[in-house]
C-alpha positions in Angstrom: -23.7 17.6 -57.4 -19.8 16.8 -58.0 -18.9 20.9 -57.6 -21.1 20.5 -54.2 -20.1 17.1 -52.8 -17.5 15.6 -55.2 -14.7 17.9 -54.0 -15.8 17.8 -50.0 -15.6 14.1 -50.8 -12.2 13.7 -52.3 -10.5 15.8 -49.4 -12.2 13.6 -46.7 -11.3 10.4 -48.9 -7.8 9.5 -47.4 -9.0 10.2 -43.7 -12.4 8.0 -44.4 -9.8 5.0 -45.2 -7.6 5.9 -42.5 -10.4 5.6 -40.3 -12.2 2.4 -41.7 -8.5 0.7 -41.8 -7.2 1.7 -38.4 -10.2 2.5 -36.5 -13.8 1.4 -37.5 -12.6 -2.4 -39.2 -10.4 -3.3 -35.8 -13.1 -2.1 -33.5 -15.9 -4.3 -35.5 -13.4 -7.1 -35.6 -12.9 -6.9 -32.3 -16.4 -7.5 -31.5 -17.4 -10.1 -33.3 -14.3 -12.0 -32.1 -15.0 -11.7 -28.1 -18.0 -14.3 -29.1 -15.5 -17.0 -29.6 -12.8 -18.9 -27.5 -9.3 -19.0 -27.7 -8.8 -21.3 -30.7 -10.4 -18.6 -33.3 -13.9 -18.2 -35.1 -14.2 -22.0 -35.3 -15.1 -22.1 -31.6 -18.2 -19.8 -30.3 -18.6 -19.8 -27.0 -21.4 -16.8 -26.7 -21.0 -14.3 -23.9 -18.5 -17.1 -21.8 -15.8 -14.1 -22.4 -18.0 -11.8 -20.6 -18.6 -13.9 -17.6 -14.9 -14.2 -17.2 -15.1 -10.4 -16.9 -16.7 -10.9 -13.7 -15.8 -14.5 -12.1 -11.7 -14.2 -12.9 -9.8 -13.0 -9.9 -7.6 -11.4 -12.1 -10.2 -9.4 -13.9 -11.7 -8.4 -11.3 -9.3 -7.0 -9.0 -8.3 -5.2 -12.3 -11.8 -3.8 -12.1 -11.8 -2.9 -8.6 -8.2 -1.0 -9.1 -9.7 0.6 -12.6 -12.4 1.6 -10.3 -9.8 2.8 -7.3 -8.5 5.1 -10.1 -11.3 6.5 -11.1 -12.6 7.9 -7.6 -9.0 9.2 -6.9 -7.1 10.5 -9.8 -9.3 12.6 -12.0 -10.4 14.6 -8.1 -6.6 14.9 -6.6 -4.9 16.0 -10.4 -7.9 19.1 -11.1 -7.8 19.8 -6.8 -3.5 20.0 -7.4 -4.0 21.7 -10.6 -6.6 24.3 -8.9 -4.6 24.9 -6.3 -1.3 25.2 -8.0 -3.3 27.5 -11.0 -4.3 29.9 -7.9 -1.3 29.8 -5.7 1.2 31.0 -9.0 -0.4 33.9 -9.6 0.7 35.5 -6.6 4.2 34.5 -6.4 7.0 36.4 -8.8 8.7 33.1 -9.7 5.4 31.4 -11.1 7.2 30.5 -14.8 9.9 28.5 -13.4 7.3 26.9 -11.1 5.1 26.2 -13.8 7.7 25.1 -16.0 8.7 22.4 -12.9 5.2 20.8 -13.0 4.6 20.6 -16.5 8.1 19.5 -16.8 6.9 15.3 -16.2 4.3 15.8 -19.7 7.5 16.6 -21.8 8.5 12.8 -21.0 6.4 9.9 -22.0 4.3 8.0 -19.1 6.5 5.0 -19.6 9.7 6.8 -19.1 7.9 8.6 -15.8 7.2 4.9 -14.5 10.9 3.8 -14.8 12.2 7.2 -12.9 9.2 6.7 -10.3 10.3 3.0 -9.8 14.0 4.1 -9.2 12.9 6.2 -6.5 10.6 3.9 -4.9 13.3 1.5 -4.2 12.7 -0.2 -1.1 16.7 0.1 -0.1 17.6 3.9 1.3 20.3 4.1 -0.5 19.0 3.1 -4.2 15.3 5.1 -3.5 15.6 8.9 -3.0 11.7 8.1 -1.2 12.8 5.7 1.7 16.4 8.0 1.5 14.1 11.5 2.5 12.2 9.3 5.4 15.4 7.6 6.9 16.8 10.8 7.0 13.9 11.8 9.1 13.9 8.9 10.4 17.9 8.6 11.8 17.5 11.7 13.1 14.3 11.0 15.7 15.3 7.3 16.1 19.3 7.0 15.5 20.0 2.9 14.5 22.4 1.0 16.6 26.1 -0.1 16.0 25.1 -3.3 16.0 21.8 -5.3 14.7 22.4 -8.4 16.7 24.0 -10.4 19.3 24.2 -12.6 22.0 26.0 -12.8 25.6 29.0 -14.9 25.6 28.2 -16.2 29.6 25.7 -16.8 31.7 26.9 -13.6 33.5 25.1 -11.6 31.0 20.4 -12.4 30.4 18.5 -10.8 28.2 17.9 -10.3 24.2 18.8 -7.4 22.0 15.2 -6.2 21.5 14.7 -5.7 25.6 18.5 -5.1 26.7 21.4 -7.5 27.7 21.5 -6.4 31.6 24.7 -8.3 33.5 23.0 -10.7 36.2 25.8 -10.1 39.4 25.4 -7.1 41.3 28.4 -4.9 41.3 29.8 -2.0 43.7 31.9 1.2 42.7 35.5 0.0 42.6 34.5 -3.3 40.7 34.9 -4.0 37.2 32.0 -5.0 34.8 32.6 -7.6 31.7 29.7 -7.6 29.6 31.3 -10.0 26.7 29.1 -10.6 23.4 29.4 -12.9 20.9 27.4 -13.8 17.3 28.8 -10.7 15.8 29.9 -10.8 11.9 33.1 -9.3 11.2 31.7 -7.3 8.9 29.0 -5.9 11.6 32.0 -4.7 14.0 32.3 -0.7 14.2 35.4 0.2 12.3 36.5 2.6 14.8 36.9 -1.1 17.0 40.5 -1.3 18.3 42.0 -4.2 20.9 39.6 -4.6 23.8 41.5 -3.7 27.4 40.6 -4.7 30.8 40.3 -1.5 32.5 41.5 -0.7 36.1 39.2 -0.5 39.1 37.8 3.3 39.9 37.7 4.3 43.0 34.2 5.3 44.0 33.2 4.5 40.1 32.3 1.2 38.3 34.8 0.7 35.1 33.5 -1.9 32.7 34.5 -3.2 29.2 32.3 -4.6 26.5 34.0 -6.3 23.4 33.4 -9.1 20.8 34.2 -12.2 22.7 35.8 -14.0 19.7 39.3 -14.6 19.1 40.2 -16.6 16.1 41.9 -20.1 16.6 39.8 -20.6 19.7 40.1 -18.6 23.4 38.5 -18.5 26.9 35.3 -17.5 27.4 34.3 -14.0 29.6 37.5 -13.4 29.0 39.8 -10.3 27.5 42.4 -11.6 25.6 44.3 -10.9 22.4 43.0 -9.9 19.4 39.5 -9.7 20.6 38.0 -6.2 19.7 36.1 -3.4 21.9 32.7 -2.8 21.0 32.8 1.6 20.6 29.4 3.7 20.8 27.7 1.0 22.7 24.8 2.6 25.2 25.4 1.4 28.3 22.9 1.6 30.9 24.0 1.7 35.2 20.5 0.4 37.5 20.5 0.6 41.4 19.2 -1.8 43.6 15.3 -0.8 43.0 16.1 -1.3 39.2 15.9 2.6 38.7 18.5 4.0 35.7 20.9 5.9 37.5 23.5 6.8 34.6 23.6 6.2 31.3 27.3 6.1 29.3 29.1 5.0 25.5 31.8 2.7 25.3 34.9 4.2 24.0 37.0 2.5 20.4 38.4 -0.2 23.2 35.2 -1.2 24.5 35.8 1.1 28.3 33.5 2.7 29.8 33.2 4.1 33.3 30.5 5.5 35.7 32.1 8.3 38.5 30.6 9.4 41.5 28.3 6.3 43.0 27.5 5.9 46.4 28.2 2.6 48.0 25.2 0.4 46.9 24.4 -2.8 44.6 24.3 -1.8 41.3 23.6 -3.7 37.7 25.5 -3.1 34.2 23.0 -3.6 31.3 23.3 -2.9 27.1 20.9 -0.8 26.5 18.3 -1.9 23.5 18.9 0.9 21.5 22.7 -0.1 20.2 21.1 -2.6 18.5 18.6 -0.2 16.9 18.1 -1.4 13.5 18.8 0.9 10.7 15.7 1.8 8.6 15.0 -0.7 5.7 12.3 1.3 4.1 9.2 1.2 3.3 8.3 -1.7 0.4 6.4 1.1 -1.7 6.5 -1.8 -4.9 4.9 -4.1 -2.5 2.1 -5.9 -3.1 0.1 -3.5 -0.6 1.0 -0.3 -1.6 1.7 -0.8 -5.8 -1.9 0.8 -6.2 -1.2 4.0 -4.3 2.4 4.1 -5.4 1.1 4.5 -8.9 -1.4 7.0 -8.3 0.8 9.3 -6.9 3.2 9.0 -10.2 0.6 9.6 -12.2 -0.4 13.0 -10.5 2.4 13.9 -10.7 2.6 13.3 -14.6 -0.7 15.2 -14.6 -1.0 18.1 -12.7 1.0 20.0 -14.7 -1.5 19.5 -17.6 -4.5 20.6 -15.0 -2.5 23.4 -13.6 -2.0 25.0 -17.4 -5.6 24.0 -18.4 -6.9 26.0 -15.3 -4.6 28.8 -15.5 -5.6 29.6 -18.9 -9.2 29.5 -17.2 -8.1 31.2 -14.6 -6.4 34.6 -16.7 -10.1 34.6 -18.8 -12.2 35.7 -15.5 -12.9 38.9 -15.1 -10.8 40.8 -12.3 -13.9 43.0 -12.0 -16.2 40.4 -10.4 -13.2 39.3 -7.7 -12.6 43.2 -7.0 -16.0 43.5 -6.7 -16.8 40.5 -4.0 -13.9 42.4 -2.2 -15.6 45.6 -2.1 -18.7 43.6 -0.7 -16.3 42.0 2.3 -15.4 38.9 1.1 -12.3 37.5 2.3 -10.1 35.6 0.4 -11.7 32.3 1.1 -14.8 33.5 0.2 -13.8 35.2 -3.2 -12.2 31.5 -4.3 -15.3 29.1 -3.0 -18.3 31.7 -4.1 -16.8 33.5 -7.4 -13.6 31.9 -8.9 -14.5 28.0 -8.6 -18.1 28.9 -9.9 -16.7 30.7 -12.8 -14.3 28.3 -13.5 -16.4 25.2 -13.2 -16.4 24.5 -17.3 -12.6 24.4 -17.1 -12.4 21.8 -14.1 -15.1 20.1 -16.2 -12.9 19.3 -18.8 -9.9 18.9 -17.2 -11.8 16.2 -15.3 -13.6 14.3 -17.9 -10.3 14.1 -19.7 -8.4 12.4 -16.5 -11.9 9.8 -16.5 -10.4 9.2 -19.9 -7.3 8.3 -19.2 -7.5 6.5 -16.4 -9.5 4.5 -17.8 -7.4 3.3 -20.5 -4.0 3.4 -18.3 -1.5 1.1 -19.4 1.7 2.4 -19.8 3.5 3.3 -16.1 1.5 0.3 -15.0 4.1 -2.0 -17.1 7.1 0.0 -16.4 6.5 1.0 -12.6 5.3 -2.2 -11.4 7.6 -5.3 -10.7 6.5 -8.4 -12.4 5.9 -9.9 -8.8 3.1 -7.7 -8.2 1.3 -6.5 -11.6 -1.0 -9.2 -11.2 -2.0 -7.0 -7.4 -2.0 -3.8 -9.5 -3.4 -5.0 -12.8 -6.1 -2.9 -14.6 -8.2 -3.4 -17.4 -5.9 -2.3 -20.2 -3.1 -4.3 -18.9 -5.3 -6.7 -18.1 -6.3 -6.9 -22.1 -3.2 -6.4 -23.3 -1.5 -9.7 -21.1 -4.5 -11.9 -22.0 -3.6 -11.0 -25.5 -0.5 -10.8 -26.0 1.1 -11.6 -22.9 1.4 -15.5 -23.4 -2.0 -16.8 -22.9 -2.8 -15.7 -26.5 -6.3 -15.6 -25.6 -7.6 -13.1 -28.3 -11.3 -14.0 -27.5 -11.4 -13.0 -24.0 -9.0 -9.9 -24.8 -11.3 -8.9 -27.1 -13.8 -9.1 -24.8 -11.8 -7.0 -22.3 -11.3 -4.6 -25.1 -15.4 -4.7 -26.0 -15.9 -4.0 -21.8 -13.3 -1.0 -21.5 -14.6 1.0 -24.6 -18.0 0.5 -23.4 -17.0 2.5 -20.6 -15.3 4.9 -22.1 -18.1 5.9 -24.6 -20.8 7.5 -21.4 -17.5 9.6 -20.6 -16.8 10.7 -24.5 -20.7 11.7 -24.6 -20.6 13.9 -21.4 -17.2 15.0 -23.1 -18.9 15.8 -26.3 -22.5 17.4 -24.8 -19.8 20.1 -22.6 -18.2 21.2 -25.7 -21.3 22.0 -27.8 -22.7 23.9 -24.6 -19.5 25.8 -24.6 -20.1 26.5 -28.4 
């Protein structure tokens, strides 16, 4: 009996205690203490820890973004990794390709969360996301030289969001001031030079628009020194039947002229578009978009993973049976719906179950991608475990409770998990 169990015994020795200590002791202990409240074993309050499971609003949006996760990250991480596990074997440069989407499992998930929060700054110029779309953005929709500002007279109706539009009629030879004021210093073009009251033109209208503010005090509507031009400013010209005629810029002085009128009324306005905000980007940490925000990080952690796993599948089928559904007439499409997914279907099975896993217990880039002022909006059960536990409240008896709930479903996942690799066997 020792020669035939004593030995087999005394190798598995130090991982039984390994196991008892680290594994099967915590996970009993755990149980037994979700049956009691806050204070310890000295106050049993029955299944009042699972109730809160349900009938917290902070548990159960964690449940309802657990469950978010699970219809959308194991699907998009084994589609990405299919795809990409397809698409490299026809392109010469599929190592450094690979090597660039497995690249984010070299780094921990944490470390992933803090470079994925960086770029989803909401300010273009700290987040390389909002940077790419004002780019885009600037190009369709150029912003304004100025945000906001308001006429300086009467002269001059209207708001920066619809135009400023200068009330009195004018005819070619007169001379438009459109004078505007509530401009910060630091908001004035620094192109801007000393405003000048242009000239009449002769069959033209000749205008100037500049920052009706001179320091120490000054006349109003009027040019005077020190007072800058307003440069780049769209100016628009309207006849009579309020039809745009013309359309002109200011120059660094704050001129502008329009040439070749006929004789007619005619109105000066600002056109909306110089005070065109610039794009402030998109709040991708914000309380509406945290949940997809992490999703999309950790797809990107993971299909890398899925895209190896896949390949691998992918090299093992036979080249016979693909040549073979060619022969027959099969187009492309064809071959990959009717012969390669089919064949393949044990490898997406596993890449799958194992992303049910893991989203299930997701933790990690939670913490580090999401701001304080919104982790309660994209909590999840882990997170939600681990900051009932440990996160202040000290509440070990509904943590463990969370704890009891999440491995409970995780163990339907590790069965199916467990039945696929003794089919494969």
């Amino acid at each position: 009996m020792w020669s035939r169990y004593g030995v087999a015994f005394l190798f598995l020795l130090p991982a039984i205690i390994f196991l008892g200590v680290w594994v099967i002791y915590p996970a009993i202990y755990t149980f037994f203490r979700s049956f009691f409240g806050q204070s310890g074993f000295d106050n049993f309050v029955g299944i009042d820890n699972y109730k809160a499971l349900f009938t917290s609003d902070l548990l159960v949006t964690a449940i309802k973004n657990n469950a978010i996760w699970v219809a959308v990250v194991p699907a998009f991480v084994t589609a990405v990794g299919l795809i990409f596990a397809v698409l490299t074997e026809r392109v010469s440069w599929s190592v450094a390709f690979k090597t660039a989407v497995f690249m984010p499992m070299a780094i921990s998930a944490f470390a992933a969360g803090v470079i994925w929060r960086i770029m989803d700054q909401q300010d273009p110029n700290l987040g390389a996301i909002n940077a790419s779309i004002a780019v885009v953005k600037d190009a369709i929709n150029p912003p304004g030289v100025l945000s906001d500002a308001k006429p300086s007279s009467d002269n001059l109706q209207g708001t920066p969001s619809g135009g400023i539009t200068l009330q009195n009629p004018v005819q070619p030879g007169d001379v438009a001031k459109l004078g505007l004021t509530g401009i910060p210093p630091t908001e004035v073009p620094s192109s801007a030079v000393q405003a000048v009251m242009p000239e009449p033109l002769q069959g033209g209208i000749n205008g100037v628009v500049w920052r009706d503010f001179k320091p120490g005090g000054g006349n109003p509507n009027e040019v005077e020194q020190d007072e800058l031009g307003l440069p780049d400013v769209d100016l628009a010209l309207f006849d009579s039947n309020g039809d745009q005629v013309a359309t002109t810029t200011s120059a660094d002085d704050g001129t502008f002229s329009f040439d070749g009128l006929e004789q007619g009324n005619y109105r000066v306005g600002i056109a909306a578009s110089t005070f065109s905000t610039p794009f402030e980007g998109v709040a991708w940490l914000g309380e509406k978009l945290i949940t997809p925000s992490l999703l999309i990080a950790y797809i990107w952690i993971w299909a890398g993973f899925s895209m190896v796993v896949i390949a691998a599948g992918l090299a093992a089928i036979s080249r016979e049976t693909l040549e073979a559904a060619r022969t027959d007439g099969a187009n492309e499409w064809q071959v990959f719906r009717r012969v390669t997914v089919p064949q393949l279907l044990p490898v997406l099975s596993v890449v799958f179950v194992t992303m049910l896993i893991n989203v299930l217990k997701v933790f990690d880039i939670v913490v580090s991608l999401a701001p304080g002022s919104v982790q309660d909006d994209a909590n999840v059960i882990a997170l939600a475990m681990w900051r009932t536990s440990f996160g202040g409240a000290n509440n070990f008896g509904l943590g463990s409770a969370i704890a009891v709930f999440l491995f409970i479903l995780v163990i339907p996942i590790l069965l199916l998990n467990v039945r696929n690799f003794r089919r494969e066997a």
